[in-house]
C-alpha positions as CSV (number, residue, x, y, z in Angstrom):
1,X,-37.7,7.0,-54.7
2,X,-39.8,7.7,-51.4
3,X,-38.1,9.7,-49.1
4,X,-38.8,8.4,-45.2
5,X,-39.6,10.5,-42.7
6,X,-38.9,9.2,-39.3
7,X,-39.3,10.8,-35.5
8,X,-36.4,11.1,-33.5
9,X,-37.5,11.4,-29.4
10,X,-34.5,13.7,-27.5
11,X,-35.0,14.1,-24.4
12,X,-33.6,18.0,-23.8
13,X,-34.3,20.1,-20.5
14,X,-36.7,17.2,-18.8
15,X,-38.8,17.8,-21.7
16,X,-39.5,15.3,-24.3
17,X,-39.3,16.7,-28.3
18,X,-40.6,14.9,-30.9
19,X,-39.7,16.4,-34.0
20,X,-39.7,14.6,-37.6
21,X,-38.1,17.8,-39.5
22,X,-35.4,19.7,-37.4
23,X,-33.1,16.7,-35.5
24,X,-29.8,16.6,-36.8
25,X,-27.1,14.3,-36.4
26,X,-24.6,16.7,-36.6
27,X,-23.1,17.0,-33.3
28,X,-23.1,13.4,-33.2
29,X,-20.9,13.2,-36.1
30,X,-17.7,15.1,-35.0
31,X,-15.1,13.5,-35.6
32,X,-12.1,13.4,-32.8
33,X,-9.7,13.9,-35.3
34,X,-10.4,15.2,-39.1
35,X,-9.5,13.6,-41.8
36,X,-5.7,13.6,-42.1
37,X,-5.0,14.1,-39.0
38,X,-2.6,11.7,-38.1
39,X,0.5,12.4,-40.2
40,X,3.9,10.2,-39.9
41,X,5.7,12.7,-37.6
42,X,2.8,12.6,-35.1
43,X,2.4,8.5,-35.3
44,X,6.4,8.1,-34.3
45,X,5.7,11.4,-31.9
46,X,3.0,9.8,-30.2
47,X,4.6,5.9,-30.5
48,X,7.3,7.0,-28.1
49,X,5.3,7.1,-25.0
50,X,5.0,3.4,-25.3
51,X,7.0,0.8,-24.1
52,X,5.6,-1.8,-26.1
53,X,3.1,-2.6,-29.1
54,X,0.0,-3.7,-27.0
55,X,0.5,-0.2,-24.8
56,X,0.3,1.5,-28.4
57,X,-2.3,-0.3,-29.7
58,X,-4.6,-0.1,-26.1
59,X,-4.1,3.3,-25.2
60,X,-3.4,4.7,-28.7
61,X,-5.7,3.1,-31.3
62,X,-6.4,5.6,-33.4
63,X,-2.5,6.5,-33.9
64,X,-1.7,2.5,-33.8
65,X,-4.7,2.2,-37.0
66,X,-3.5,5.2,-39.1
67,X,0.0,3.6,-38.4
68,X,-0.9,0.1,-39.9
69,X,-3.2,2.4,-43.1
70,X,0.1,4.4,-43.9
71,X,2.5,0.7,-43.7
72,X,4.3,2.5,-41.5
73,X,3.7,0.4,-38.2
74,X,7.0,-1.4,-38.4
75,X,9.1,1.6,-38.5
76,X,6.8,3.3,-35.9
77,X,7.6,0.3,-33.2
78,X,11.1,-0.4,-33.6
79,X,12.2,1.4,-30.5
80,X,9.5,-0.7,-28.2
81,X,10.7,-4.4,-26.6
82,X,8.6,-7.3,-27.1
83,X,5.6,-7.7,-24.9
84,X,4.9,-11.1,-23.1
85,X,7.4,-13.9,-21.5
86,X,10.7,-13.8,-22.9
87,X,12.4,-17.4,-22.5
88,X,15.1,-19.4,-24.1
C-alpha cells in the first residue's frame, strides 16, 4: 500500500504555509458534543422549551436526532401541540 502525501495551504498570520508533514485536522474534528452526550433526561430537558416538533427539530437537531437513535422521540414530544392548520 502507498501511502499519499498531500500539501495542505493554511493561510495563518497573512502568511501562507505549505506544509506536507505537520497539518493536522485535529481542531477541525471537535466534536460539539462527545459521544454520549445526549442522554434521555437531557432530550426531554431540552424538548421542553419547544412548543412544537418542527421548533425541536429546527432549533434543536442534534437533541431531536439522538431522540429518533434512542426510539425515544415519541415520548420526548407528547407535551408539544401539533404544528400547522388545525381544521375540522
Amino acid at each position: 500500500m502507498t501511502s499519499i502525501r498531500y500539501c495542505a495551504t493554511i493561510f495563518d498570520d497573512k502568511k501562507y504555509i505549505n506544509d506536507p508533514v505537520s497539518f493536522s485536522t485535529e481542531k477541525y474534528e471537535k466534536r460539539a458534543n462527545p459521544k454520549g452526550h445526549w442522554t434521555i433526561d437531557r432530550i426531554l430537558e431540552e424538548s421542553r422549551k419547544f412548543d412544537t416538533r418542527k421548533g425541536f427539530r429546527m432549533r434543536s437537531l442534534n437533541a431531536y436526532e439522538a431522540a429518533k437513535r434512542l426510539c425515544f422521540n415519541d415520548e420526548a414530544c407528547t407535551h408539544m401541540s401539533p404544528a400547522g392548520k388545525q381544521t375540522k
